[in-house]
N, C-alpha and C positions, 0 to 999 in steps of 0.2 A: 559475542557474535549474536545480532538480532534475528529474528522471527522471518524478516525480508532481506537479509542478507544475499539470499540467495537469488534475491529477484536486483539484480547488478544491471542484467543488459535489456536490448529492447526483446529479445524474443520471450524472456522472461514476463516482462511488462507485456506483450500482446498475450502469454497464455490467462494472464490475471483477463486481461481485458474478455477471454472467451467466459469466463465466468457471468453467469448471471447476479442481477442486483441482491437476492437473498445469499447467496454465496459469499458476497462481497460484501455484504452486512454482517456474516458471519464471522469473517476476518475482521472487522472492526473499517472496512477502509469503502469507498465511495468509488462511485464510478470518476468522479471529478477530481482526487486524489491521484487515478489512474494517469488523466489527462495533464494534471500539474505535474506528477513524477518524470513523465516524457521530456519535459522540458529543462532538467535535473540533469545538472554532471551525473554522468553512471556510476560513479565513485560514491556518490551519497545517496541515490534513490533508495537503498535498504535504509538508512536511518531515517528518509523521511519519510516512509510507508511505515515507521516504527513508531516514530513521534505521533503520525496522524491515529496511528491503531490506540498509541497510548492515552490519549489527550480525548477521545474519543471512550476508553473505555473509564477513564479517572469523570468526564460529565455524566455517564450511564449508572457508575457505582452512589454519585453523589447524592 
């Protein structure tokens, strides 16, 4: 079970959305992340808020 598992439906995706940009950098994820996730079966938006956090924190370590 990932990190955004929990963020499945749109009310979940609108409380990220109340998040500010430093907040959202702090999770690893983008505000544009946000907006692509919306458009995401709700069945996968956790693993692709996983993926992005991932792949995002594997360029930061590099």
């Amino acid at each position: 079970m990932g990190l955004f598992s929990f963020f499945s439906g749109k009310n979940s995706l609108a409380a990220l959305s109340d998040l500010d940009n430093s907040r959202l950098s702090d999770l690893g994820l983008s505000r544009r992340d946000l907006f692509e996730a919306r458009h995401i079966n709700r069945k996968v938006v956790g693993n692709f808020l996983t993926s992005r956090r991932a792949e995002r924190a594997y360029f930061w370590l590099k």
